[in-house]
MIVO-616083 format. One record per residue (C-alpha): residue number from 1; z, x, y. Coordinates in steps of 0.05 Angstrom, whole numbers, plus 5000, padded with zeros to 4 digits. Layout:
N
- pos  w  u  v
- NUM  Z  X  Y
...
//
This chain:
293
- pos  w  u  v
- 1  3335  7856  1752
- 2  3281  7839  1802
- 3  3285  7810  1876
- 4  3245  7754  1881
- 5  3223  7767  1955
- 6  3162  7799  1961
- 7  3166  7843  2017
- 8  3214  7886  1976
- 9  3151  7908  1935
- 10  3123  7938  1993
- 11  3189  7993  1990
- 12  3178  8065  1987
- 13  3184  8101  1921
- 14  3173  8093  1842
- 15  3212  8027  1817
- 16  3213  7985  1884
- 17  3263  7936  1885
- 18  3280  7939  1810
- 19  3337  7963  1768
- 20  3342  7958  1691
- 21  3412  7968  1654
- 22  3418  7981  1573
- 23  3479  7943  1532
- 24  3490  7950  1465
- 25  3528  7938  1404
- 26  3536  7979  1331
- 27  3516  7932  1276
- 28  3589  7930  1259
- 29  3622  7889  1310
- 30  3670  7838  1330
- 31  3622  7795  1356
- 32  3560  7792  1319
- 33  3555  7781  1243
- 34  3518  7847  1216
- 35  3478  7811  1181
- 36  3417  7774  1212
- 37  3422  7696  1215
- 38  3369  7663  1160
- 39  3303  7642  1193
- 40  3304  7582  1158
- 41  3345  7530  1191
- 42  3402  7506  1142
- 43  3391  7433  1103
- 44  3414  7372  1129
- 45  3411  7338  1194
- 46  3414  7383  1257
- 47  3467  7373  1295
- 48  3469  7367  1368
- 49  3502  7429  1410
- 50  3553  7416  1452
- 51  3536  7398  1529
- 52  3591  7462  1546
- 53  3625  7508  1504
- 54  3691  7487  1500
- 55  3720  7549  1484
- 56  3713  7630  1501
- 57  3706  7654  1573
- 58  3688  7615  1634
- 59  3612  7631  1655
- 60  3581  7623  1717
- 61  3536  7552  1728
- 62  3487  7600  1768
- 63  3480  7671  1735
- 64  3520  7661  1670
- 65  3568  7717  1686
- 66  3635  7713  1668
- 67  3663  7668  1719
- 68  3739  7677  1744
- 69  3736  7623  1795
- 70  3729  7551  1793
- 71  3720  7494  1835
- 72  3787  7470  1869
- 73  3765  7394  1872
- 74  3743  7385  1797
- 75  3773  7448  1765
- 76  3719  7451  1706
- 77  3664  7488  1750
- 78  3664  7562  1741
- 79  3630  7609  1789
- 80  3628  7693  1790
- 81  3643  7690  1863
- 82  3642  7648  1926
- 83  3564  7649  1944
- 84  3542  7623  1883
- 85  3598  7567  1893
- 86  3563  7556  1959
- 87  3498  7550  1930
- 88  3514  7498  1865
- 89  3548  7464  1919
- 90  3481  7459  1960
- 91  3442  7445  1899
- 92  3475  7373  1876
- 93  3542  7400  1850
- 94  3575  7368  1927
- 95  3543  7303  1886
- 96  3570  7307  1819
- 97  3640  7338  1818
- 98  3696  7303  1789
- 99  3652  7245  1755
- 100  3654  7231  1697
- 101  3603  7175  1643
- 102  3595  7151  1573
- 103  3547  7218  1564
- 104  3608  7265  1583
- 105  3625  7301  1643
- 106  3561  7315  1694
- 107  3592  7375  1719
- 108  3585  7408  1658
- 109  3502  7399  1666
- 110  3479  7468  1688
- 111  3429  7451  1738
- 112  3362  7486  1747
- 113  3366  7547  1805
- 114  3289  7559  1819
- 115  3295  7597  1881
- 116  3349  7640  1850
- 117  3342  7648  1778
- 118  3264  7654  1730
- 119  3255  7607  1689
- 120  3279  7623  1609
- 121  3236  7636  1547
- 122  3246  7661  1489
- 123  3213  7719  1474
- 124  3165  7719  1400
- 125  3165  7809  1370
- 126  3106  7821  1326
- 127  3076  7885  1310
- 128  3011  7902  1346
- 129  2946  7893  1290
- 130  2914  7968  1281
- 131  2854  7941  1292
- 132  2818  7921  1358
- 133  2775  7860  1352
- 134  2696  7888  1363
- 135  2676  7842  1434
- 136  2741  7857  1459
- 137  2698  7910  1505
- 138  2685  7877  1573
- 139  2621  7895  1619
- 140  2637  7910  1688
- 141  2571  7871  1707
- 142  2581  7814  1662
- 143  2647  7805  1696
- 144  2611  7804  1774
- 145  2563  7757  1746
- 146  2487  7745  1781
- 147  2510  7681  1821
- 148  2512  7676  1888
- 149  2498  7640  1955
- 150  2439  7665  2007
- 151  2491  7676  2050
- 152  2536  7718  2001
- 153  2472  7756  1986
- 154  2458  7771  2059
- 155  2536  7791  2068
- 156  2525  7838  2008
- 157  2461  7884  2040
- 158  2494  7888  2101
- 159  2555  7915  2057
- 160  2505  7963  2019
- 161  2473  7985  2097
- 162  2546  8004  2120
- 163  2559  8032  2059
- 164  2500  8077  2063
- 165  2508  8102  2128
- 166  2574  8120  2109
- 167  2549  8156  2054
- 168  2502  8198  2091
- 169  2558  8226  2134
- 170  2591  8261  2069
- 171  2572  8321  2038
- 172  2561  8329  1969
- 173  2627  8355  1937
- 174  2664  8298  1972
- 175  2611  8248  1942
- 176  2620  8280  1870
- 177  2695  8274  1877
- 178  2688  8209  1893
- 179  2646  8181  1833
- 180  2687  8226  1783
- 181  2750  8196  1808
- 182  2725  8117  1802
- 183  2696  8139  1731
- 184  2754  8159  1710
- 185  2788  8094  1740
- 186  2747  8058  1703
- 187  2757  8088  1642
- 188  2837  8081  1639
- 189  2830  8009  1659
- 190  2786  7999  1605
- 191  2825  8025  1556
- 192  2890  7983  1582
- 193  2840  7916  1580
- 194  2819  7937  1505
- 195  2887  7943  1476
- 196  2913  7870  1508
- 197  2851  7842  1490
- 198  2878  7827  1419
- 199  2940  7794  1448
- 200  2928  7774  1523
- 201  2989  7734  1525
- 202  3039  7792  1510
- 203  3095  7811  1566
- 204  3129  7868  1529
- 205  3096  7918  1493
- 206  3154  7963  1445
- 207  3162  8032  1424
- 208  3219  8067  1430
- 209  3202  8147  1430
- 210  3130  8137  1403
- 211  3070  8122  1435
- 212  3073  8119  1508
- 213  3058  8073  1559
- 214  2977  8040  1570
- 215  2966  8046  1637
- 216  2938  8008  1685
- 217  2922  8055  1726
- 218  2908  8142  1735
- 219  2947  8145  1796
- 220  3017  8146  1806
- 221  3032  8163  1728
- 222  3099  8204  1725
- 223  3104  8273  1698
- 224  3165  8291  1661
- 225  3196  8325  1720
- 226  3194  8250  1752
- 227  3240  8224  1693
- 228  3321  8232  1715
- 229  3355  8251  1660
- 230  3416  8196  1630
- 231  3486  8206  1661
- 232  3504  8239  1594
- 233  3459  8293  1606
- 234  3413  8274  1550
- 235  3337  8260  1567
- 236  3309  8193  1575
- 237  3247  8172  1540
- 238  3200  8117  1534
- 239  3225  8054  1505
- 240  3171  7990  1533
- 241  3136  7977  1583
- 242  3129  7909  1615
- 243  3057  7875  1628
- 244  3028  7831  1693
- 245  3018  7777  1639
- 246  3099  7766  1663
- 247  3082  7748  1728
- 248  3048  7677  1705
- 249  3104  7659  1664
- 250  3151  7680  1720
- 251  3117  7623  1770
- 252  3107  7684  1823
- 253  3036  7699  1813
- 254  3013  7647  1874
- 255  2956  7693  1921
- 256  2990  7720  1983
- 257  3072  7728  1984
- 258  3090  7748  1915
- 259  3109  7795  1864
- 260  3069  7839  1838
- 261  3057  7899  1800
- 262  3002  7934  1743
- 263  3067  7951  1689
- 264  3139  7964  1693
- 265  3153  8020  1645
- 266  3220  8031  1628
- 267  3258  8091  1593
- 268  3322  8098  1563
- 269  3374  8145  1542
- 270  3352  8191  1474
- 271  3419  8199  1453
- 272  3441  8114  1460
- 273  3502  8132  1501
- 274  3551  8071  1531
- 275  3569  8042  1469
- 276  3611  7978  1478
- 277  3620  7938  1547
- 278  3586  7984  1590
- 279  3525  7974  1621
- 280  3492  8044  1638
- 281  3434  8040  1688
- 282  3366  8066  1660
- 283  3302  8086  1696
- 284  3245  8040  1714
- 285  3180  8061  1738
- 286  3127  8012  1781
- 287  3061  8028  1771
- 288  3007  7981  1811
- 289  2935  7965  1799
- 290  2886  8019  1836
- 291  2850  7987  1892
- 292  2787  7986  1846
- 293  2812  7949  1795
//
């Protein structure tokens, strides 16, 4: 879970104004078949899903949790609590309760919540190639290009003069610090940019207990000691991590006011504790993109 306002992002601390919480479900169940459905669709005509499930438990027309009340003019609208009755009713539902035409009941048309809910995709798991295509390597200086305006060329040597001076005033230990630490920036965002390369559209990268995280990124990288253990007591380790790429499907990548971050890396109980209908919280970690990248 995520707020959508960006000034949250700008929080003290590791995660910012994200939580993440694990459910899940033995393969033997009394929901789920434990078999996986056929990829294949079945032969015949498809038919056409219903406009609302008819029956099972009432879900909220907002956030899709269950939803114990309803409206009290048309009785068919479910909501999780008063303030997302409030906003449906804001959002067209003040419009459509209670009618009803030849294409079924309009109330049961979930309407579209942009300023409360992201959009919904469905997510496509493939295993990462073991090999890196060979101009997936990007130059720095083919990235800056040569082009540029006589008056973005002046701007830049009067950068360079002011960066000079300044330069003069250090001595030569802080200097050497300096350059090792942006060489070795360099080199860890390289490394992230190589291995998305093959797959720049991916948003979750997968592997529970293995190989860690890419980072974006050598500061603010936790150490173990930074990792809460579960409630259980058990250790948590890394599970996936989740990459900016997100942020354009998301519609909150405009310039200014927005959410942002490098990755989201996310790690989860060792032992798999909170079988059933719980929900245990597990630990995020934020990590942004240096100032040099």
């Amino acid at each position: 879970f995520a707020c959508r306002g960006a000034a949250c992002y700008r929080l003290p601390g590791p995660r910012g104004p994200l939580c993440v919480f694990r459910n899940q479900l033995p393969r033997r169940n009394d929901t789920y078949s434990e078999e996986p459905p056929p990829e294949e669709p079945p032969p015949g005509p498809p038919s056409s899903p219903p406009s609302r499930l008819r029956d099972g438990a009432a879900l909220c027309r907002v956030c899709g949790c269950l939803g114990p009340r309803v409206c009290g003019r048309c009785r068919r609208a479910a909501y999780c609590g008063p303030e997302h009755q409030a906003l449906d009713w804001r959002r067209g539902h003040r419009r459509s309760c209670g009618q009803h035409g030849a294409g079924g009941d309009s109330t049961d048309a979930i309407p579209e919540h942009n300023e409360f809910l992201f959009p919904e995709y469905e997510i496509l798991i493939e295993p990462e190639e073991p090999e890196f295509p060979a101009d997936s390597s990007v130059d720095p200086e083919d990235e800056q290009g040569s082009v540029g305006t006589s008056k973005d060329l002046k701007e830049q040597e009067e950068l360079r003069a002011t960066g000079s001076a300044a330069f003069q005033s250090l001595d030569e230990e802080t200097l050497e610090a300096m350059a090792k630490h942006e060489t070795e920036e360099d080199k860890i965002f390289q490394i992230f940019k190589e291995r998305v390369a093959a797959e720049p559209e991916q948003i979750i990268r997968y592997c529970r207990g293995g190989e860690g995280p890419i980072w974006v990124s050598g500061e603010n990288i936790p150490e173990e000691k930074d990792i809460p253990d579960c409630s259980c007591g058990a250790r948590r380790i890394f599970e996936f991590q989740i990459m900016p790429q997100l942020l354009n499907h998301l519609q909150v990548d405009s310039l200014g006011e927005s959410i942002d971050w490098g990755t989201l890396v996310v790690y989860t109980c060792a032992d798999n504790c909170g079988e059933g209908n719980e929900y245990p919280e597990e630990f995020i970690w934020k990590q942004d993109f240096s100032a040099g990248s």
